[in-house]
N, C-alpha and C positions, 0 to 999 in steps of 0.2 A: 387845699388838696384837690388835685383831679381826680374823678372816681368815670368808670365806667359809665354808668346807670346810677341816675340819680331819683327817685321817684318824691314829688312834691306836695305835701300839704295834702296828704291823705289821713284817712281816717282809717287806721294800724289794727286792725284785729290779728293779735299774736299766735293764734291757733291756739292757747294752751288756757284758752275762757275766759282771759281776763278781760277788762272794761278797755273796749276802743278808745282810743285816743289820736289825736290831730300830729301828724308828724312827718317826716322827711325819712327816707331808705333810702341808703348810696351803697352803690354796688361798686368790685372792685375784684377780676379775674373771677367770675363765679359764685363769688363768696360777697356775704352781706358786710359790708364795710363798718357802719354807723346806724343810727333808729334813733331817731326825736330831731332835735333842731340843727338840720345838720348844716355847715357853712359849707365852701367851695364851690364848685363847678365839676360839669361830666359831660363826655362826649357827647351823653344825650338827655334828655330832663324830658318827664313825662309828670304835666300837670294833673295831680289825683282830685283836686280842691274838690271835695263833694261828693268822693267815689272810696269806697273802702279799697283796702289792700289787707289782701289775706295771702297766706303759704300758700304755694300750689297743693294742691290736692292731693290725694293718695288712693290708689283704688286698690284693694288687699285681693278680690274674684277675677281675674279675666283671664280669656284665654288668648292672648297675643301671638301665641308659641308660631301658627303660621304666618299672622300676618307681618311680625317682625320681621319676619326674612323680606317675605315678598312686596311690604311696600316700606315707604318713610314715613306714611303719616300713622299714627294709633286711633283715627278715629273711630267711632262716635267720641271714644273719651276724651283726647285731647281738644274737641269743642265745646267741651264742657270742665276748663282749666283743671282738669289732669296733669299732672308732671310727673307721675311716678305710676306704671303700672303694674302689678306683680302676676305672673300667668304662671301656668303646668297647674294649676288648681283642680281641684278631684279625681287628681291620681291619671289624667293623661297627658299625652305631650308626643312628641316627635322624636325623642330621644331619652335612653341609648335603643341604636336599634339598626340592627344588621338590613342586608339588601334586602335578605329573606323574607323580612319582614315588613317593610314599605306597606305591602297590600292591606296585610294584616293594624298594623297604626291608621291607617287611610280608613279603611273601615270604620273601625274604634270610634276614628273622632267624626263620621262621618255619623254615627250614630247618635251619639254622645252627646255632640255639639254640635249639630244641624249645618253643617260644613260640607259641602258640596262636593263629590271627590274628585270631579275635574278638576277646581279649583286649587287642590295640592299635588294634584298632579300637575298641573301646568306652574303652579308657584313654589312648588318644594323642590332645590337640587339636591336636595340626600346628597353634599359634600361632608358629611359628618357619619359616625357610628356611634362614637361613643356622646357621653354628657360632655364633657370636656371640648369635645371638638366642636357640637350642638353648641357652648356657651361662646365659643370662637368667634362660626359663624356669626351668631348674634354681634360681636364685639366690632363684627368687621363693616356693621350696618351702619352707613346716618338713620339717624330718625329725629321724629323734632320732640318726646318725650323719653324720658328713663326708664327703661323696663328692667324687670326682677325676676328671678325664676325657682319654682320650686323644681325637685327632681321627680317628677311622677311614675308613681306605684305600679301603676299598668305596663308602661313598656317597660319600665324596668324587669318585671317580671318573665316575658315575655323573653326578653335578653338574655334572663338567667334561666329559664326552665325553658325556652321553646316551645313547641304545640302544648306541652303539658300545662306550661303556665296560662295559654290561651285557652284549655280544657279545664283551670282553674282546678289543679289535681294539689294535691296537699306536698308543698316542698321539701324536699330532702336536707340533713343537715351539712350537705356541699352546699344544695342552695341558698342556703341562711348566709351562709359563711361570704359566697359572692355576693348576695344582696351587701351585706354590711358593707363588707372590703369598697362596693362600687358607691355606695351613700357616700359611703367619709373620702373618696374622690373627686364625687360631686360635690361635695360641701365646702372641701377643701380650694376648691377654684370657683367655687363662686353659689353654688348652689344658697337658697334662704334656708334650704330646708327640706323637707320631702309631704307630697299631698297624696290621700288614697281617698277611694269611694266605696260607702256599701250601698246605693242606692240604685234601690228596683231600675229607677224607670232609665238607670244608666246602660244598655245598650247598644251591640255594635249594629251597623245597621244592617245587617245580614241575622239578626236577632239575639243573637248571644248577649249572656251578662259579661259584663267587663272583667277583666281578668282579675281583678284581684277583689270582689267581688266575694268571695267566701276566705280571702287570706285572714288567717288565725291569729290570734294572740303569738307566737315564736315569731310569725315573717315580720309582725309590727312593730316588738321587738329588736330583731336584728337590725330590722333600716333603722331603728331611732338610736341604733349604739353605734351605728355605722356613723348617723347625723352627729353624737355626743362624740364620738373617737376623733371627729374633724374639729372640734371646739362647741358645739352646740347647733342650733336652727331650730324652727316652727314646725308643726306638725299640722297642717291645716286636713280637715275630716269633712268627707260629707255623710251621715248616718242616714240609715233609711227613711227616714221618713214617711214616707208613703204608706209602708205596709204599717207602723204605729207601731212596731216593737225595736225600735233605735236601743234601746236600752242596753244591752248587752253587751255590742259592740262597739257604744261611744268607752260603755264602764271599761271595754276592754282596752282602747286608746286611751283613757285616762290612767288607765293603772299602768300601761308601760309609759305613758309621761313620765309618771311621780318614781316609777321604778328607775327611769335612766335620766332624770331631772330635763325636760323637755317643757318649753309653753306649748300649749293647743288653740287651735282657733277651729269653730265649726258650725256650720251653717244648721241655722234652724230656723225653723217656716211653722207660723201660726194658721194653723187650723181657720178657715172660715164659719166651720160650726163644729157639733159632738163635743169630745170628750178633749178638752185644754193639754194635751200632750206636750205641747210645748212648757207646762208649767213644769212637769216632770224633769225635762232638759233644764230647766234653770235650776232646778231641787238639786241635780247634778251639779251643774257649775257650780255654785254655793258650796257643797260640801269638796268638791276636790281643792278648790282655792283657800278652805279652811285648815284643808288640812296642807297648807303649803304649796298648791299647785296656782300654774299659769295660765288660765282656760278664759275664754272670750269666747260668747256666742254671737256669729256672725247672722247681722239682721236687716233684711231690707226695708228702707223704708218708707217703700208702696208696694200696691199686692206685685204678688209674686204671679206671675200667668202668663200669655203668648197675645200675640199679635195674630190673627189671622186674618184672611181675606183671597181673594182672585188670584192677587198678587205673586202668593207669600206658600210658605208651604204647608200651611193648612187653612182648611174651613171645614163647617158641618159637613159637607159634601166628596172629603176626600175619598171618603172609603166606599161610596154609594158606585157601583158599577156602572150604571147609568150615568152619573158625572165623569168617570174616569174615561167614557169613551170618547168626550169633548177636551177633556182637562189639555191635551196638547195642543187647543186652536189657540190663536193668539189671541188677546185678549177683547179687543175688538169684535173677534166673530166669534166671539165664547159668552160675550156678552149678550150679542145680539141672536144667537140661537138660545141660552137660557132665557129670552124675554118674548121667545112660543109658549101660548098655550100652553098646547101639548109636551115639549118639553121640560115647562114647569112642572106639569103636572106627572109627570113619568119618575124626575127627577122623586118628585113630594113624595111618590108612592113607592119608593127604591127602601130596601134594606142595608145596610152597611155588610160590608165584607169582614171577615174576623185577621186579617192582617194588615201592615202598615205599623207604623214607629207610635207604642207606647201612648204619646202625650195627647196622638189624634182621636185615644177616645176619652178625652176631655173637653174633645169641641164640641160637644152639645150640653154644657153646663148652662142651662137658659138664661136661672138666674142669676148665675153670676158673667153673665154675657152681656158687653155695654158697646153699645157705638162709638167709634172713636175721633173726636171732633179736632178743631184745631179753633184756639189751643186742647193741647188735648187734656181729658178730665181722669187724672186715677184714683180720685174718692169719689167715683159718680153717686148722684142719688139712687136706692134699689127702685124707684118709678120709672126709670131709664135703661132697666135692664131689660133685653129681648124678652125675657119670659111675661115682665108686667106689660110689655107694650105691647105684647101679642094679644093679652089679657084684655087691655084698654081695645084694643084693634078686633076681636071677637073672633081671631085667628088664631092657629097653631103657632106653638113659636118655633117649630121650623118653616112655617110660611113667611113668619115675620123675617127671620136671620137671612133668607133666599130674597126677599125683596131689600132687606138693606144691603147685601153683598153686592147686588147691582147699581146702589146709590151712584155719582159720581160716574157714572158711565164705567163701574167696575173696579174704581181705583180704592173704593170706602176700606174702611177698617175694623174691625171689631175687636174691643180689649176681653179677655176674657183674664179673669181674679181669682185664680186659683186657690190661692193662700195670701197670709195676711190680711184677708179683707174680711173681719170675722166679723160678726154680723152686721156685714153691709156698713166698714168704717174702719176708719184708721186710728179709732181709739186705742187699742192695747200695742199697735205699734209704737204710739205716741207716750207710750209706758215703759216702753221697753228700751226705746233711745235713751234714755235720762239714766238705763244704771250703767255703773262702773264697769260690767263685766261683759257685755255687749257693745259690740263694734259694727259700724256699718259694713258690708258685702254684696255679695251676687251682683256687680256688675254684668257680668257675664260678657265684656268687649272682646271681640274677634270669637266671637260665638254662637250661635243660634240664629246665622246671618236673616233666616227665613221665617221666624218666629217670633224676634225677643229686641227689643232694641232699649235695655234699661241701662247701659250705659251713660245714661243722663242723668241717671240720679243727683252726682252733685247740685244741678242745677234746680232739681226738684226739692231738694233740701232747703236752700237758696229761696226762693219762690213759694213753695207751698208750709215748710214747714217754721223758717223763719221770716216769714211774710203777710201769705194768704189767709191760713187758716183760721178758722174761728175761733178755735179753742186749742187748748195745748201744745199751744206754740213756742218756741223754739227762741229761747237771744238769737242774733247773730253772731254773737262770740261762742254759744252755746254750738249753734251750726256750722260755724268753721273749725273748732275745737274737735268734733266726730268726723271729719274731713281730714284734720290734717295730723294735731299731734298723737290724736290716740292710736288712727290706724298703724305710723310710725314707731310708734311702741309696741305695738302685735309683731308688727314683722322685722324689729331689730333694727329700724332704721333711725338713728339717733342723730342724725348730721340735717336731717330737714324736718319740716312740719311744725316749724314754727316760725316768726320773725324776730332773730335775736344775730348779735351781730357773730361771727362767725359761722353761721350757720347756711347752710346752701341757698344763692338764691334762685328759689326757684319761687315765683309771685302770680299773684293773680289783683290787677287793678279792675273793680267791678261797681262798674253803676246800676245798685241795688234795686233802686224803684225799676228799672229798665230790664231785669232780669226777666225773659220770658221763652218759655221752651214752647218751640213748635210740632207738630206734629208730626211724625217720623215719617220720610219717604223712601222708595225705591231709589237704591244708586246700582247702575252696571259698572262697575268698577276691581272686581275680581280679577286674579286671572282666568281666562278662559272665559270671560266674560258672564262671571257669576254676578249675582245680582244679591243684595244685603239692603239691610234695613239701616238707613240715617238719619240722625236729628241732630238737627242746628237748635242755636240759644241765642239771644238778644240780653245785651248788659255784661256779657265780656270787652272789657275796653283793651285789656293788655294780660294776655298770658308769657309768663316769662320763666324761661328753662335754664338755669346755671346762668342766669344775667342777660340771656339773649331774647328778644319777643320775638316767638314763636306764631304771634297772632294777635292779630289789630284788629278789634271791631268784629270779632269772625271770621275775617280772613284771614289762612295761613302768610305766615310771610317766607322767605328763602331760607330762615333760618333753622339747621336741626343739630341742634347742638346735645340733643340726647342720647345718651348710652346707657349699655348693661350697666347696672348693679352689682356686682359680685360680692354677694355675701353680706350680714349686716356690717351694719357703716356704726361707728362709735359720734359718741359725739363732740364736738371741734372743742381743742384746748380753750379753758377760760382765757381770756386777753387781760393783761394788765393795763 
């Protein structure tokens, strides 16, 4: 038999944990033909001998929703064997949403997810109003990966109530009635599902909380009977976090789960110190899945925190008035007049201004503040955090954080470890991957161009946690297992995320010892010439989309053979 794609004398991890094994995968129209010893010939044969072969990956967090339109490629993720991304995640997105309102979604995401609004102005045609026409578009895209989409909360809102939903006023029960009617629309042609957010630090960039932001148990309600009257979908949540009382509002997304028979998935973030809050959200999961519910707590797994620097949009210095008067010099003479005296020293002696986005007054966290190397380090030792090296140094650790910002003639980086990194480690992450009811998240791709570039996670899983680390480490069946089959099962997608023969193929051939993520850099590649943070990986030999390599070695190749998802996928007839 001719097969398409024949992949050779690889070492087969099936996504679904079982013990690798040495074998052959022959591809055929898209679809996995055979798995073990397989005979015949194919257009093309790609020798694995030495190199695992795992499903393409699954990222459940991103926000694609602009970059989908406006380019083919889904990086950072798809260099990090992605094959499947799922966006609209915390309740925003681009659609549905009248002309009216353009300004208003522009904002939103401009706050929300650190998206530059020239850049959706120059990359967004607004050929769409409604969800429906939104998933069109999409459809009418190449791209070289699969993307997915929730229907998000926000502009839905916004659609149906107007200024009043962007003044987050309590809906009327006409508005219930069009929220739902417009769900089981969206779900009906392709929607996963529908995502909302109750979290503080979500923001349009004009200051406002996000619209849906105080919506009540009725509005959560009606979109999940809207999602259940189309056949069902996911509920994906973000809960406050921040402010430390989630509680109310996830119990209120759990109890319209189990009342209109819905899965949940929701992001939850450990504490670096205090009071274990996050144990509380698992006390939860445990008892709604007891009692019959479908709940996954969605978890990263390295800290949770930003990127900052010169670069990027932020550092300790954004809000100090005395920095903002230079912040517009290019970087060069921004550099070179921050390395005066005198204007170090005016800077040092500056107060911060009490506005600016939220998350910028977390850039002087000292000690959880680490230099960011290449390769780069995200369990650093706490002896490398600005605050101990300021310590060691007999300096302020804002003196310190100012003299490394200039490292590299200005291009340095600083991680800063907001969450996840509880006392100074990745041990209770390392806790928390292993149960059943926790799913990896928060990629955050096509988002936080200026701050976040975690979209690499797969690779970091890959490398640190079924590799590197010292201790509680990870199989590699275990690591591509949280990668591929289970996120697959969160979000309804039954057709991939593993290696069995009818099942999608979408592959990743990876030579393991060789896996190594580098250090995120500045690309100008936006529209409008916005600027985003990217990171390349080492040890992808073959990423493969529906049977086609999408990328050799790291390099994309001409091939974009990926499209929308519409809705979950079942999984392929058993073969006789």
């Amino acid at each position: 038999m001719a097969y398409d794609l024949l992949i050779r004398n690889g070492t087969i991890v099936d996504g679904l944990g079982g013990e690798p094994f040495v074998g052959d995968v022959a591809i055929t129209d898209g679809v996995i033909e055979a798995v073990g010893a397989v005979e015949g010939s194919a257009a093309r044969e790609i020798d694995a001998t030495g190199l695992l072969v795992t499903p393409g990956f699954i990222d459940l967090h991103t926000h694609y929703d602009g970059q989908a339109i406006w380019s083919d490629r889904m990086s950072p993720s798809s260099s990090h064997g992605v094959t499947t991304a799922v966006m609209g995640n915390c309740g925003v997105g681009f659609a549905p949403c009248r002309a009216d309102d353009h300004e208003t979604l522009v904002d939103l995401m401009a706050g929300v997810e650190d998206i530059p609004g020239v850049v959706m102005v120059d990359g967004l045609p607004w050929t769409w109003e409604t969800f429906p026409e939104f998933l069109d578009a999409l459809d009418d895209r190449r791209r070289d990966i699969d993307v997915a989409a929730f229907l998000p909360h926000s502009p839905l809102r916004v659609y149906v109530m107007g200024q009043r939903g962007v003044d987050r006023e309590p809906a009327t029960d006409e508005d219930l009635a069009l929220m739902r009617k417009l769900a089981e629309e969206a779900v009906r042609v392709g929607a996963l599902g529908f995502a909302s957010s109750r979290l503080t630090l979500h923001k349009s960039e004009s200051g406002h909380p996000i619209p849906s932001f105080e919506a009540g148990h009725a509005e959560i309600e009606a979109i999940a009977r809207g999602v259940k009257d189309a056949g069902g979908g996911l509920i994906q949540f973000v809960p406050d976090l921040v402010a430390g009382d989630f509680a109310p509002a996830l119990q209120t997304v759990f109890d319209v789960a189990e009342d209109v028979g819905l899965p949940v998935t929701f992001t939850l973030a450990i504490g670096n110190a205090g009071d274990p809050f996050f144990e509380d959200g698992l006390t939860m999961v445990e008892k709604a899945n007891a009692a019959g519910g479908e709940v996954t707590a969605q978890v990263f797994p390295r800290p949770i925190g930003l990127v900052i620097g010169l670069e990027l949009s932020g550092n300790p210095f954004v809000l100090y008035p005395s920095y903002r008067e230079i912040a517009h010099l290019p970087l060069a003479e921004r550099v070179a007049v921050m390395r005066k005296p005198e204007v170090r020293a005016r800077i040092l002696a500056d107060t911060p201004a009490s506005d600016g986005h939220p998350l910028m007054f977390a850039v002087q966290a000292w000690n959880w503040m680490f230099p960011l190397g290449d390769p780069p380090n995200y369990e650093p030792d706490p002896s490398q955090s600005i605050g101990a090296r300021a310590q060691a140094r007999g300096v302020s650790p804002l003196e310190e954080a100012y003299d490394r910002l200039l490292d590299d003639d200005g291009h340095a980086m600083l991680l800063i470890t907001l969450a996840n990194f509880r006392d100074a480690s990745l041990d209770t992450v390392a806790r928390l991957l292993r149960r059943e009811d926790v799913v990896l998240g928060l990629g955050d791709g096509g988002a936080h161009y200026g701050m976040i570039c975690d979209a690499s996670f797969p690779t970091y899983m890959l490398a640190h946690w079924a590799r590197d680390r010292a201790a509680d480490r990870l199989s590699v069946a275990e690591a591509v297992r949280e990668l591929t089959s289970v996120p697959a099962r969160v979000a309804g997608l039954a057709d991939r995320g593993r290696i069995a023969v009818g099942h999608k193929a979408d592959l990743n051939v990876i030579d393991h010892a060789a896996v190594h993520l580098h250090k995120p850099v500045i690309a100008h590649d936006l529209p409008g010439g916005g600027r985003r943070l990217d990171q390349s990986a080492d040890g992808y030999v073959a990423t493969i989309v529906s049977g086609e390599v999408i990328a050799e070695h790291g390099v994309p190749t001409d091939a974009l053979p990926g499209k929308l998802v519409r809705g979950r996928q079942p999984a392929p007839s058993v073969r006789t």
